[in-house]
LOBAMI-119707 format. One line per 10 residues: their letters; for each residue z, x, y of N, C-alpha, C, O. Coordinates in nm, 2 decimals. Layout:
BEGIN
A> Z:X:Y:Z:X:Y:Z:X:Y:Z:X:Y ~ ...
This chain:
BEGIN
XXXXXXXXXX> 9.29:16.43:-18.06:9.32:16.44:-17.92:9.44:16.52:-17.89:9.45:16.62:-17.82 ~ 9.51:16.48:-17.93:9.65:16.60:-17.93:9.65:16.72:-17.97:9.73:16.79:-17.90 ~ 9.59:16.78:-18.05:9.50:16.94:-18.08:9.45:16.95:-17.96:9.54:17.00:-17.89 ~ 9.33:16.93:-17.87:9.30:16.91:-17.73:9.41:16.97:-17.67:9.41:17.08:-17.63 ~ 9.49:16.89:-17.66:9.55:16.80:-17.52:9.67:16.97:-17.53:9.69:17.05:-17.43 ~ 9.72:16.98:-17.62:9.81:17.10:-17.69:9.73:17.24:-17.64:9.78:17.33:-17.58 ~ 9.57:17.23:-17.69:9.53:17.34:-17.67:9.50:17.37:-17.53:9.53:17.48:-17.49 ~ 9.43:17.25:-17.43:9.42:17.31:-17.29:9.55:17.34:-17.24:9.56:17.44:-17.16 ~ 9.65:17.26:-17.27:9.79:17.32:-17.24:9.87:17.43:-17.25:9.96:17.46:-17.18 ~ 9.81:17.50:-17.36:9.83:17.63:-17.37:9.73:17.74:-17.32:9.77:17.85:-17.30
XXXXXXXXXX> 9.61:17.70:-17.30:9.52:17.78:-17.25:9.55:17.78:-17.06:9.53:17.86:-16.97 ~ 9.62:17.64:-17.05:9.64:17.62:-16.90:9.74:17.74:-16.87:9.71:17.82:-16.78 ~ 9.88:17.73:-16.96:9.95:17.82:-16.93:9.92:18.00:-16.91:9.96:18.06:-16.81 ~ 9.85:18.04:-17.02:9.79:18.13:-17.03:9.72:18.19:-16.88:9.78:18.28:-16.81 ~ 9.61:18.13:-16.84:9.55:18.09:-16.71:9.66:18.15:-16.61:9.66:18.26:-16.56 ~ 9.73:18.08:-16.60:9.83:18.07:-16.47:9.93:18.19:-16.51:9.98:18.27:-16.43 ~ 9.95:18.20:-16.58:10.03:18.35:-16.63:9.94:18.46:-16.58:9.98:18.54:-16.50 ~ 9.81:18.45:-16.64:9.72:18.58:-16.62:9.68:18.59:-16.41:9.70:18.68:-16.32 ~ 9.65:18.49:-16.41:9.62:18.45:-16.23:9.79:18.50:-16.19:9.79:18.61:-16.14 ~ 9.90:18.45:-16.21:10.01:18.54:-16.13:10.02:18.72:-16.15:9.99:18.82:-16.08
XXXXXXXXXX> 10.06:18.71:-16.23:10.01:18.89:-16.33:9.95:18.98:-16.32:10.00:19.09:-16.33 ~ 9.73:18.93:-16.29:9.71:19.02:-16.34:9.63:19.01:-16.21:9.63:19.11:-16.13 ~ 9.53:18.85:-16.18:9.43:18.86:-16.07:9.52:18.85:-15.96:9.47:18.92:-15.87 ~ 9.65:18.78:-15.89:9.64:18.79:-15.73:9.67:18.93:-15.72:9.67:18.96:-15.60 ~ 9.69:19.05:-15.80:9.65:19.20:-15.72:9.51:19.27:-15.66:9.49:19.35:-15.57 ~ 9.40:19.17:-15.78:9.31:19.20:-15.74:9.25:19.09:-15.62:9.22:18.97:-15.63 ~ 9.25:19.18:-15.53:9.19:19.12:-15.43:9.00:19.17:-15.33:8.99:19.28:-15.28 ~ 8.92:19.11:-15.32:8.79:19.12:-15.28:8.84:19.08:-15.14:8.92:19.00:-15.10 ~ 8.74:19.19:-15.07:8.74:19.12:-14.89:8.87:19.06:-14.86:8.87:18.99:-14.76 ~ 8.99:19.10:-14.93:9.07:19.00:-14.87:9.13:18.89:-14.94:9.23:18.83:-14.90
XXXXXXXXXX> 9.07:18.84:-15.06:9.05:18.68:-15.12:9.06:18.75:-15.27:9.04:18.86:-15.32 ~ 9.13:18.61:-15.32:9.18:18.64:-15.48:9.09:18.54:-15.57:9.12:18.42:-15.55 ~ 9.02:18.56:-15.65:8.97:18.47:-15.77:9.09:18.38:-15.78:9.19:18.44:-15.75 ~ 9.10:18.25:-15.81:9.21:18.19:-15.84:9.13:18.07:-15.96:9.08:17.96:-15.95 ~ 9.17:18.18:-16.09:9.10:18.16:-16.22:9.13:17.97:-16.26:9.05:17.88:-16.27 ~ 9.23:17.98:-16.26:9.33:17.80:-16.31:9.21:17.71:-16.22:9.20:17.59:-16.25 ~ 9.15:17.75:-16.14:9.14:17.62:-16.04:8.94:17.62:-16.18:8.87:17.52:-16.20 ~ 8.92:17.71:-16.22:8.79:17.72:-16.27:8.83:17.62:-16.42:8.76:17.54:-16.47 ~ 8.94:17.66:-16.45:8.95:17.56:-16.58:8.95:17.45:-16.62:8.92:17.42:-16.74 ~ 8.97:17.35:-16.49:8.97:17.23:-16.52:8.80:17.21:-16.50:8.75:17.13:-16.58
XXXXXXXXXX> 8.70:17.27:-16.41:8.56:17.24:-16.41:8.53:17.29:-16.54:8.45:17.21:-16.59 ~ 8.57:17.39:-16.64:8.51:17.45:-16.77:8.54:17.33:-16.87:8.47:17.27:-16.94 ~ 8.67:17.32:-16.85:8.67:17.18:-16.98:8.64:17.04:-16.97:8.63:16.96:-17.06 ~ 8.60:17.03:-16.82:8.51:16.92:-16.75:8.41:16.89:-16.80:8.37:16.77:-16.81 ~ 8.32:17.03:-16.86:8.18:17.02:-16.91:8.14:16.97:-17.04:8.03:16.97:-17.08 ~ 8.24:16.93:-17.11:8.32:16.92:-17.22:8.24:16.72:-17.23:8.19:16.66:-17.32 ~ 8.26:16.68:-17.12:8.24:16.57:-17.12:8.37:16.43:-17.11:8.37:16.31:-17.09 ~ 8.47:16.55:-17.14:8.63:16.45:-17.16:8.70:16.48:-17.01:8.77:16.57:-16.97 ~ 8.65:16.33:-16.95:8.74:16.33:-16.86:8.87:16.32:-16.82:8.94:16.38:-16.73 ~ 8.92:16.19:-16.93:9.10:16.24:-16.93:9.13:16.39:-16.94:9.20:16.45:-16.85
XXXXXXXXXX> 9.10:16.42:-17.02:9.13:16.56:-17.05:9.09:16.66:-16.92:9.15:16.76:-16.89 ~ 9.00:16.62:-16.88:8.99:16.78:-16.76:9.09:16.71:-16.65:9.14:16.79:-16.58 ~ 9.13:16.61:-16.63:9.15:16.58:-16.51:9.25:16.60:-16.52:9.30:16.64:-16.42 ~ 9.32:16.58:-16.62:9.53:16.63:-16.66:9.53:16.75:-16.65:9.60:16.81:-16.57 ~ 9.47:16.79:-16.71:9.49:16.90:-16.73:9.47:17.01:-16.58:9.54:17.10:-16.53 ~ 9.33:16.96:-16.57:9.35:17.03:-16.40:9.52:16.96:-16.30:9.58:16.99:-16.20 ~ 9.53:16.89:-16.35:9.67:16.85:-16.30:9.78:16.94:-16.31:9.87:17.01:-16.25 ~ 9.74:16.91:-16.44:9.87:17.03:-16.49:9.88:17.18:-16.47:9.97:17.25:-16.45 ~ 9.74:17.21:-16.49:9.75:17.34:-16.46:9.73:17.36:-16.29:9.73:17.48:-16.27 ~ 9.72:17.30:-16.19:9.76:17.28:-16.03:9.91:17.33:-15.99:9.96:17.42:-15.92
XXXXXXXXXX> 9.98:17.21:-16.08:10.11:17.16:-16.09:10.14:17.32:-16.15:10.19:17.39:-16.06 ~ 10.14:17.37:-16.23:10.19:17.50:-16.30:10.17:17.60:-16.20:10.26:17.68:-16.20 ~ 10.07:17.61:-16.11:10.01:17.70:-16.03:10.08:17.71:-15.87:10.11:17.81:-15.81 ~ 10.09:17.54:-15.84:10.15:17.52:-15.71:10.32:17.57:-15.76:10.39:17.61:-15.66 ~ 10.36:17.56:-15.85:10.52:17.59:-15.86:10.53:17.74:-15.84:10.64:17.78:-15.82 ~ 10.45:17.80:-15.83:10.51:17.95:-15.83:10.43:18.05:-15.72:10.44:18.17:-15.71 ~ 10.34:17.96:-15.64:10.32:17.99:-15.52:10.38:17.93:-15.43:10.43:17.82:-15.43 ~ 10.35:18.06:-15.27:10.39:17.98:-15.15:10.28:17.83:-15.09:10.29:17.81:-14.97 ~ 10.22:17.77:-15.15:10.11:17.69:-15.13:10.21:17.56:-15.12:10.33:17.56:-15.16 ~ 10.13:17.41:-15.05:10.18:17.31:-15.03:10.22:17.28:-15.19:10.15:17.34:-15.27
XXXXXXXXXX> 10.31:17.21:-15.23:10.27:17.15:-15.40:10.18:17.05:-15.43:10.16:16.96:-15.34 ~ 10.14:17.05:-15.50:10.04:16.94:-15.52:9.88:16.95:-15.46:9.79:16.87:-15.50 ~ 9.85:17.03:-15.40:9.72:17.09:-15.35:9.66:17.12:-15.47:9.58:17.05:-15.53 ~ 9.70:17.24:-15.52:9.59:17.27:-15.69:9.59:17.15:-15.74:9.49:17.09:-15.74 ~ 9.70:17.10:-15.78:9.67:16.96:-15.83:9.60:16.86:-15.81:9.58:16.79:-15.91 ~ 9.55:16.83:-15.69:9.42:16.70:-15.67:9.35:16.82:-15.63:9.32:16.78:-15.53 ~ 9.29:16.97:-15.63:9.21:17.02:-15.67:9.14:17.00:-15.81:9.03:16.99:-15.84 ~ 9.25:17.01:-15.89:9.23:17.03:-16.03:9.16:16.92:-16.10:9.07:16.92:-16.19 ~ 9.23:16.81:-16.04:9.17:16.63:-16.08:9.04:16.63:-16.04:8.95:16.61:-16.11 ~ 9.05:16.66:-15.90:8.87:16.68:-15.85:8.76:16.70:-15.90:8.66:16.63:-15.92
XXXXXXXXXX> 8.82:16.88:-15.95:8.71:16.93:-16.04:8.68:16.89:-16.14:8.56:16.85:-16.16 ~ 8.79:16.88:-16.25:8.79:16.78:-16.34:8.67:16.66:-16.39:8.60:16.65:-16.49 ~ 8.70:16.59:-16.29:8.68:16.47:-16.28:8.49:16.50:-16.23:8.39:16.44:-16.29 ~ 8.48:16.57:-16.16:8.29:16.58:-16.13:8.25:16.69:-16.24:8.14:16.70:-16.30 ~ 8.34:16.75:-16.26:8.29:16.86:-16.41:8.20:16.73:-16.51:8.09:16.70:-16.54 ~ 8.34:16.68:-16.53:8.34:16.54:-16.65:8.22:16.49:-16.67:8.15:16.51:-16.77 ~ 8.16:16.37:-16.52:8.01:16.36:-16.50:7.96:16.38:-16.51:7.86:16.31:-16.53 ~ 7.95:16.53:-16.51:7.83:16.61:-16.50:7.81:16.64:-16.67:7.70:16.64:-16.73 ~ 7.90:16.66:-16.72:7.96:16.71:-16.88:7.92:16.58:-16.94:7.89:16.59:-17.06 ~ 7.91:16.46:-16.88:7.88:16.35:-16.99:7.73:16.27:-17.01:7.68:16.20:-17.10
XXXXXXXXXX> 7.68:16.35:-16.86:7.52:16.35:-16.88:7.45:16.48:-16.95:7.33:16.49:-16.95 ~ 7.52:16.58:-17.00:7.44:16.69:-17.02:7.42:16.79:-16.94:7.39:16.89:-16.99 ~ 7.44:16.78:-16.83:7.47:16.87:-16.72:7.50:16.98:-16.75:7.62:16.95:-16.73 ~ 7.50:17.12:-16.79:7.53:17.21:-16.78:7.53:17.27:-16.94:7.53:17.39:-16.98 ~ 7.53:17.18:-16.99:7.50:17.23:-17.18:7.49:17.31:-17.23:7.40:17.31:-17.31 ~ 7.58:17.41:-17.24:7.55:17.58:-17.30:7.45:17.59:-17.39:7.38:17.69:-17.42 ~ 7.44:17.46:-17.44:7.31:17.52:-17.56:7.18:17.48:-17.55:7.09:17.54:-17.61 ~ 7.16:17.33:-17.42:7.05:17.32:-17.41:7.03:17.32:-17.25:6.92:17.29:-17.19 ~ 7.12:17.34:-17.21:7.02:17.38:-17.06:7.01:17.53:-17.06:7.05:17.61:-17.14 ~ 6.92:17.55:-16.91:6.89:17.68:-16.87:7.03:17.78:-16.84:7.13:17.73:-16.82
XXXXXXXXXX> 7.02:17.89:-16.85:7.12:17.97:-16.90:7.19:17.97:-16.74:7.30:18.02:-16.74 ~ 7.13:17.94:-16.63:7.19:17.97:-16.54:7.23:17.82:-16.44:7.25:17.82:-16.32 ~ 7.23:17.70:-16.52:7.27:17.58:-16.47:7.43:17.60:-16.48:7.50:17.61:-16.38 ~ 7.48:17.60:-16.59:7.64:17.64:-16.56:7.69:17.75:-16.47:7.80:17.76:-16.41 ~ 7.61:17.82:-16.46:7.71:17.92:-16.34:7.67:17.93:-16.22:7.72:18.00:-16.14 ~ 7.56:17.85:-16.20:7.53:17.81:-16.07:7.59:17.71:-16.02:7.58:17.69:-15.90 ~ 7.70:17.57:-16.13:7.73:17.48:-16.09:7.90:17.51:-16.03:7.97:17.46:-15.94 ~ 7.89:17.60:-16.10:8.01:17.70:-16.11:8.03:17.80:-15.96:8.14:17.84:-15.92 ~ 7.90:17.83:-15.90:7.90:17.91:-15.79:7.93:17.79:-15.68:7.98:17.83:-15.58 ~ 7.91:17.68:-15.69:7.91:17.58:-15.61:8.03:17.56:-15.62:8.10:17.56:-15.53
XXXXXXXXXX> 8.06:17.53:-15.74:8.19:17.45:-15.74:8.34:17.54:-15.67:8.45:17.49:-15.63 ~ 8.29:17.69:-15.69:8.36:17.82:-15.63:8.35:17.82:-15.49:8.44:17.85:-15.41 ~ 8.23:17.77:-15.46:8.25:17.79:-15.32:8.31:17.70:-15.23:8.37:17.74:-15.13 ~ 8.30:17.59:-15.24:8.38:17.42:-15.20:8.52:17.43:-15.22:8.60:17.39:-15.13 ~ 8.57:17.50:-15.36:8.73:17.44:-15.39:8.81:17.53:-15.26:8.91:17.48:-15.22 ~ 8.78:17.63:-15.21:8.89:17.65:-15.13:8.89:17.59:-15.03:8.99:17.58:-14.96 ~ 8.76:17.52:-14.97:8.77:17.49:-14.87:8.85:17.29:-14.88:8.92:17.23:-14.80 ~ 8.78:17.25:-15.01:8.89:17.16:-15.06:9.05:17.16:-15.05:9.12:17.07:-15.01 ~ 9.08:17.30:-15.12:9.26:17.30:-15.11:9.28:17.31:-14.96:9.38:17.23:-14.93 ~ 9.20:17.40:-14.82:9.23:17.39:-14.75:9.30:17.21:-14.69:9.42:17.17:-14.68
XXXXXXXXXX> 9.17:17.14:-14.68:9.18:17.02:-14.64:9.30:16.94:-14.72:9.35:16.84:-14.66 ~ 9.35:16.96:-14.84:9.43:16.86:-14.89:9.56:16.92:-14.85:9.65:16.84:-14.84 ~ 9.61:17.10:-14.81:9.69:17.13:-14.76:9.72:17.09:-14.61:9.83:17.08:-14.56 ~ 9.61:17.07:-14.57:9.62:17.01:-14.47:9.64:16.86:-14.43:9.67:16.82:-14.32 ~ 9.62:16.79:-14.52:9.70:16.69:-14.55:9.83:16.65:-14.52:9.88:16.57:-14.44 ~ 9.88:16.76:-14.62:9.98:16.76:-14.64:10.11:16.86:-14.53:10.22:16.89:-14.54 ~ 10.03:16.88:-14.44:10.13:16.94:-14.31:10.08:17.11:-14.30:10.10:17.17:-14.20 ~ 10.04:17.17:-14.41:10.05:17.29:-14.39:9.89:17.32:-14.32:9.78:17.27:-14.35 ~ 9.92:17.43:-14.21:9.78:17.47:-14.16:9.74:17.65:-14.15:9.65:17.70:-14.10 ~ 9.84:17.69:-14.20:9.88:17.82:-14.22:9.76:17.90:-14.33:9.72:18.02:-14.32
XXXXXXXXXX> 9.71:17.83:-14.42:9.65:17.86:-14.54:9.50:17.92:-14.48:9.43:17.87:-14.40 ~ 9.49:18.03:-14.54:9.32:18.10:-14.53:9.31:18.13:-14.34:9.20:18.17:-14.29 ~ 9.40:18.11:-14.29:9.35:18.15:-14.13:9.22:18.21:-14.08:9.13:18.17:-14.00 ~ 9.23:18.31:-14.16:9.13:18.41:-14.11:9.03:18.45:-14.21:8.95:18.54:-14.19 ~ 9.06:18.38:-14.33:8.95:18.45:-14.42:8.90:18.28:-14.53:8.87:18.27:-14.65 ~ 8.91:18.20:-14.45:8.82:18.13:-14.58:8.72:18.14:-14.61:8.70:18.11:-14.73 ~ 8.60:18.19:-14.52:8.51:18.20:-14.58:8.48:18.32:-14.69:8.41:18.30:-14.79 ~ 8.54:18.45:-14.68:8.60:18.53:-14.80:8.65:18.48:-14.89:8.61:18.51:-15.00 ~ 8.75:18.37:-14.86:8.80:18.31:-14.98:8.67:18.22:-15.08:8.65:18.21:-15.20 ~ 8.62:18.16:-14.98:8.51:18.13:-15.10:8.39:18.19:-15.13:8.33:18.12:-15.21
XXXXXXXXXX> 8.34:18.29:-15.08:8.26:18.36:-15.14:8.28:18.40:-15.25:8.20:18.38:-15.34 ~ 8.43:18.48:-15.25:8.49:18.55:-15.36:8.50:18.47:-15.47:8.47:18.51:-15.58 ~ 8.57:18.33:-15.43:8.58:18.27:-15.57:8.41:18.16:-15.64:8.38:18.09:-15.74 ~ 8.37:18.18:-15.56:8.20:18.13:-15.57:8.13:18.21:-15.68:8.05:18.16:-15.76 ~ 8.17:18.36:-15.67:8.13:18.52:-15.76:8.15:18.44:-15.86:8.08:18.39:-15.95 ~ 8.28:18.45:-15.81:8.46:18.48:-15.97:8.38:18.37:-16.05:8.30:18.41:-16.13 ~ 8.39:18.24:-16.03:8.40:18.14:-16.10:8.19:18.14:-16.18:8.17:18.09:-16.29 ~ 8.09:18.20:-16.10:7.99:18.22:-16.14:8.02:18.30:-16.27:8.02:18.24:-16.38 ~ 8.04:18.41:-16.25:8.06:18.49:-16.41:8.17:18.46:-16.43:8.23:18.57:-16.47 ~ 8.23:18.38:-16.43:8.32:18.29:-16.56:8.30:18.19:-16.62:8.37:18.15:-16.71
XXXXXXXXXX> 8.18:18.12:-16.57:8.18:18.01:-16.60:8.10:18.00:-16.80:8.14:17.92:-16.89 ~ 8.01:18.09:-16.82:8.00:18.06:-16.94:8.14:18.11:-17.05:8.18:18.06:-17.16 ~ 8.19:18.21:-16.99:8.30:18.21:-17.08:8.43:18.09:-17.10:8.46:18.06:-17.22 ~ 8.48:18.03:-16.99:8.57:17.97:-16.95:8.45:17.85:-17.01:8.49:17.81:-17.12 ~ 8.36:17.80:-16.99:8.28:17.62:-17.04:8.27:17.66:-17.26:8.27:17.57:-17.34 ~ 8.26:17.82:-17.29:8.27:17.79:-17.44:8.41:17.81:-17.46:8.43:17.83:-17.58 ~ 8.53:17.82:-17.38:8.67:17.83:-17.47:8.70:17.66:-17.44:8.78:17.60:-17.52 ~ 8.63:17.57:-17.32:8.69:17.42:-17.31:8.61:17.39:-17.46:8.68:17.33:-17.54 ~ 8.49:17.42:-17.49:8.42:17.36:-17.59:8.50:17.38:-17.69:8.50:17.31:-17.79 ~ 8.57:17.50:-17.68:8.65:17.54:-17.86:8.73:17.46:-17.86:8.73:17.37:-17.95
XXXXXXXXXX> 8.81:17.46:-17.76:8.95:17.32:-17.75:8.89:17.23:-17.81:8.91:17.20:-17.93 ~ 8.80:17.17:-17.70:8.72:17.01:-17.73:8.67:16.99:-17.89:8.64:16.87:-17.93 ~ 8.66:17.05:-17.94:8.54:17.10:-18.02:8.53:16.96:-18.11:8.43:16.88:-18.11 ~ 8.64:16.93:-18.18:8.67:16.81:-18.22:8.66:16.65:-18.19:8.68:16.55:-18.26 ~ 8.62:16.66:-18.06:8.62:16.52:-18.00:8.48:16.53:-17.94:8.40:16.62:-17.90 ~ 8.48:16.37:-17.97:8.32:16.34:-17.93:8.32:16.35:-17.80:8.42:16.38:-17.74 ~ 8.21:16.32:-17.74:8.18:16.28:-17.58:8.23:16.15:-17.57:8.21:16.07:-17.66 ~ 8.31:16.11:-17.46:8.35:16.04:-17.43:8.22:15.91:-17.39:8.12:15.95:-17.32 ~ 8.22:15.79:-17.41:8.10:15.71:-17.37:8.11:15.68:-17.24:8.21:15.67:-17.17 ~ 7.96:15.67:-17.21:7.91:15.68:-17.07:7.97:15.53:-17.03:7.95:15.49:-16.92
């Protein structure tokens, strides 16, 4: 579990380095892929829910520190995803090897399309109403794409992490 727990931590980091660096330049319509928030759903599928759910914590928490964003928004984004990735990851749901090749990136186009409109609401929560004004629905189109063709890449690097630990019992 600590190999795990070490490795999404490092892969989290990574993530959030590349997402400051490399993707908020690239921008579609307006709207930026915001890769970290796809991570905690990829290692979700994994079936370990402690693990996706810290981890999308952590990597939130990593994410919200170095944006203008409320703090704590990616982070109960992160747990979110996590946490329904997990479910879905512990029934089989999405299976790289035995489902249909387009169940993971379709759960993934979904799950792209919902999270920003999720961070909106929990920023909103939290006082801020400034976020996506004029472009959320750009915003989640874009990251609905993004997180579609990433999703089998990003669900076989949680599986490398994971690779060692069983499924967690139902």
């Amino acid at each position: 579990m600590i190999q795990a727990r070490l490795g999404s931590f490092v892969v989290s980091v990574v993530l959030v380095a590349l997402q400051l660096v490399i993707m908020s330049d690239w921008r579609i319509a307006g709207a930026v892929v915001v890769v970290p928030w796809m991570w905690a759903f990829a290692l979700g599928l994994s079936g370990q829910r402690a693990l996706a759910v810290g981890t999308g914590v952590v990597t939130g928490l990593l994410l919200d520190a170095h944006l203008a964003t409320p703090f704590g928004a990616s982070a109960v984004l992160g747990a979110l995803t996590g946490w329904v990735a997990s479910a879905l990851g512990r029934e089989g749901v999405g299976d790289l090897d035995s489902a249909a090749w387009w169940v993971t990136p379709g759960m993934a186009l979904v799950t792209g399309l919902v999270a920003p409109l999720v961070f909106v609401i929990v920023a909103a929560a939290e006082g801020s109403t400034q976020l996506y004004q004029n472009g959320l629905l750009s915003a989640m189109l874009v990251n609905a794409l993004g997180f579609a063709v990433l999703a089998r890449p990003l669900a076989r690097l949680g599986l490398l992490v994971t690779a060692r630990l069983p499924r967690e019992a139902r």
